[in-house]
N, C-alpha and C positions, 0 to 999 in steps of 0.2 A: 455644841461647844458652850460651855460653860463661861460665862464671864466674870473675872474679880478686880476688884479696885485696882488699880494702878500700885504700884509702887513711887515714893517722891525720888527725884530726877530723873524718871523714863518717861519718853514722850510717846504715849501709847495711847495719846486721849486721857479719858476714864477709865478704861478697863483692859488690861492683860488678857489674853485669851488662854483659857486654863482647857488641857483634853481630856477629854471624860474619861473613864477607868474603862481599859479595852477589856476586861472580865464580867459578866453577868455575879450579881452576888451570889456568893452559896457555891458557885463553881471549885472546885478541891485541882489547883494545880501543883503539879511536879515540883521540889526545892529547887531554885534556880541552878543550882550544880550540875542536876539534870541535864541531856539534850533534849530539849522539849522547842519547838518551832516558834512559841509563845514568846522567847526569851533569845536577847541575841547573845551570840554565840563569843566567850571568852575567849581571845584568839590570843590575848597575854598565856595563858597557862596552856595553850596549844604547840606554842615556839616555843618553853622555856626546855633548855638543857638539861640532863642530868647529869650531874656530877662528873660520872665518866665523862659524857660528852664537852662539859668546860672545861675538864682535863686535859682531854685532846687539843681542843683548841688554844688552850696555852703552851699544850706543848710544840705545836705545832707554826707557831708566830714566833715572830724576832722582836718585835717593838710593840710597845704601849703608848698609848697617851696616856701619862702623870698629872692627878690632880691634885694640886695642894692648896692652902689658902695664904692669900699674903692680908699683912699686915692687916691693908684696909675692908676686908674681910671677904675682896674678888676671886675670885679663881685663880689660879694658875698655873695654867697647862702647856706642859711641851712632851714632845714623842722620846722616849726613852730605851734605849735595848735593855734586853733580861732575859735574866736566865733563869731556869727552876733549881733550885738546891731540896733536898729532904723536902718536896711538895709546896712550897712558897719562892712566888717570884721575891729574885733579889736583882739589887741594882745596883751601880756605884756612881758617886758623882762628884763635881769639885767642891768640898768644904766650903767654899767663898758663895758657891751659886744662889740665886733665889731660892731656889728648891730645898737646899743643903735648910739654907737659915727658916724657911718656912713650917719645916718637919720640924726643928728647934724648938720653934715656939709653941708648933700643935702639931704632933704626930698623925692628925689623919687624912690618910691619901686615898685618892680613887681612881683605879687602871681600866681604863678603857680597855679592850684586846677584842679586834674585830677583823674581820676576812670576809672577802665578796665585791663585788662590782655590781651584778642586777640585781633588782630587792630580793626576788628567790633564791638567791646566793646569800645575802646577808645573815652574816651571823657574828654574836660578840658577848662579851662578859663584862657585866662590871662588877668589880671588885673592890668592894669597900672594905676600909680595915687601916691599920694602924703602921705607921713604919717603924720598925725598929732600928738605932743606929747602931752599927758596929765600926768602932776605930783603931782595933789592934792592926797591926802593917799586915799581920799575915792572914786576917780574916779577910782586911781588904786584898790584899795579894791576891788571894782564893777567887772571891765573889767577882775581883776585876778579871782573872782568868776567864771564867766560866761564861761571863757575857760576852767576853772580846772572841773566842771558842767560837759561843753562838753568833756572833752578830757576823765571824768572818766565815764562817761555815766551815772552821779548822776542829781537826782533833786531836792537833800534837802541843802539849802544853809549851814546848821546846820554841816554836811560832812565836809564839805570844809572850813569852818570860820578858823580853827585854821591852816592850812597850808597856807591859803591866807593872815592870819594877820599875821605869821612869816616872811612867805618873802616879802611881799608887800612895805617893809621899803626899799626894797633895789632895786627896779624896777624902771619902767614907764611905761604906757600902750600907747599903740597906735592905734588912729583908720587911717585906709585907707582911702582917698577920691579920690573914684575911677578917672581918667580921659577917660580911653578908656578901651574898653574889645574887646581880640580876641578869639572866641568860636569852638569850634570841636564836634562833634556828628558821628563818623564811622557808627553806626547804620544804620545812612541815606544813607549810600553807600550798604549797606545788598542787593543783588541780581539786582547790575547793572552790 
């Protein structure tokens, strides 16, 4: 092992211990993309999702964790129901909330959406992207429908009219427009 000066504020003595290069020179190995033994093993792009599959799982879940940014530039995050409209979660909420004012001032939110209990069970999406607001009575009518639908596990719009037309007055809905998604699937790690 090779030894190099220290770095100032580490107390290592005089010298950091540096490890020699596990390759002989001249040696020609595989691009690291490769499965080569040499090289460990990318277990990020092993669990990520396809498309389909983060489809699924958003269609498949009631609730997210919404992340927004307040003022002082922290996080924050609460658990939200939603529904999918035309391929984008949407969501509604009270005009007055943290959430409401924080998409105001910056539109970008990040949804968590996960399932599972033991790590080979886990699996989730995050969805970066931008909220869109919608304030017309009857967009929000619609969007508060559809999550109150999903969140009560009804499919008669008939259920839900009289709770979605009382507070509907006092919301906005939102739909996401996704930018990026980051996906997980433990599953796929199951007997490596």
């Amino acid at each position: 092992m090779r030894r190099v000066p220290s770095r100032p504020g580490r107390n290592y003595g005089n010298f950091d211990p540096v490890p020699e290069p596990c390759t002989p020179a001249g040696l020609i190995l595989p691009p690291k993309t490769a499965t080569c033994s040499t090289f460990r093993v990318n277990h990020r792009t092993r669990i990520a999702m396809t498309e389909d599959e983060v489809s699924s799982l958003v269609a498949e879940q009631r609730k997210l964790q919404l992340g927004t940014i307040n003022p002082d530039g922290t996080p924050h995050l609460v658990t939200m129901f939603y529904a999918v409209v035309e391929g984008n979660i949407v969501f509604w909420t009270y005009r007055s909330s943290q959430k409401a004012r924080n998409i105001a001032r910056d539109p970008r939110v990040t949804c968590l959406i996960e399932s599972g209990e033991d790590y080979f069970e886990l699996r989730g999406a995050l969805i970066y992207g931008n909220a869109k607001v919608l304030t017309g009575q009857n967009e929000v009518r619609y969007v508060g429908g559809e999550v109150v639908k999903r969140m009560m596990d009804l499919q008669d719009d008939d259920a839900v009219a009289p709770f979605v037309e009382e507070t509907a007055a006092k919301r906005h809905a939102y739909v996401v427009e996704p930018v990026r998604v980051a996906s997980w699937d433990h599953s796929k790690l199951a007997g490596t």
